[in-house]
N, C-alpha and C positions, 0 to 999 in steps of 0.2 A: 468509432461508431459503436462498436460493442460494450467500452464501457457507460456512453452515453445510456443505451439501453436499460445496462446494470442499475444505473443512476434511477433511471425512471421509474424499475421495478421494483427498487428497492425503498425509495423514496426519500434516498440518500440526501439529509439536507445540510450538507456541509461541501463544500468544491474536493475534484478528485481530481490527480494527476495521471495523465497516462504518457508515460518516458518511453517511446518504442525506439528512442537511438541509445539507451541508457544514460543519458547524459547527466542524471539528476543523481542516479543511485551512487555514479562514482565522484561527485559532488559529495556526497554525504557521507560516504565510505559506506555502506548498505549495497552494495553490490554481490548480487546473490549467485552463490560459486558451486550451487548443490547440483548445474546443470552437470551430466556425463562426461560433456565436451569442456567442461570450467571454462565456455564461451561468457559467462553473467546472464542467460537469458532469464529473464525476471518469471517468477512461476507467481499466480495470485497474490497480492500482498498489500499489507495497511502499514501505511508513515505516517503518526502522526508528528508534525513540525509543529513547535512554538515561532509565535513571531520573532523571535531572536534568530531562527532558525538552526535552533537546536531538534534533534530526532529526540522527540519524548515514547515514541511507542512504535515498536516495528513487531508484526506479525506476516512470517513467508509460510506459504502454504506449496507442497509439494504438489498434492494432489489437488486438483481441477473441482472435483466433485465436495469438496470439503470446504466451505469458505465460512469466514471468522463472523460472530453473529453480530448484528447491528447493534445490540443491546451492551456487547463488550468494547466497542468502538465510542459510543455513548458516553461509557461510563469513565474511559480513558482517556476524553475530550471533557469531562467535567471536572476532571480532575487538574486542569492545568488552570482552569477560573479561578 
């Protein structure tokens, strides 16, 4: 539901994934190990996937308050056209 919101405020117009059993990150090897408990719990972060489903772009963000600008997410999705 939360990232729905994000979607909406953001005006994100490309589909997002939200993996809360991590099932995807350890799919991809993207499985983020920065957590204290090296549980994998995922902290904010951008994948971009090509349809081959190759990881062309991953940006993890530790901190909550700091998230990656739409304009560099953009430019990282046009690069794969």
């Amino acid at each position: 539901a939360s990232l729905q919101k994000y979607k909406a405020k953001t005006e994100t117009p490309f589909p997002m994934l939200s993996d809360e059993k991590g099932e995807v990150i350890l799919q991809y090897g993207v499985k983020n190990d920065w957590s204290p408990y090296k549980r994998g719990i995922p902290h904010p972060s951008i994948y971009i996937i090509d349809r081959a489903g190759i990881v062309r772009f991953v940006e993890v963000r530790q901190n909550y308050f700091f998230r990656i600008k739409m304009s560099t997410i953009i430019d990282e999705l046009k690069k794969l056209v």
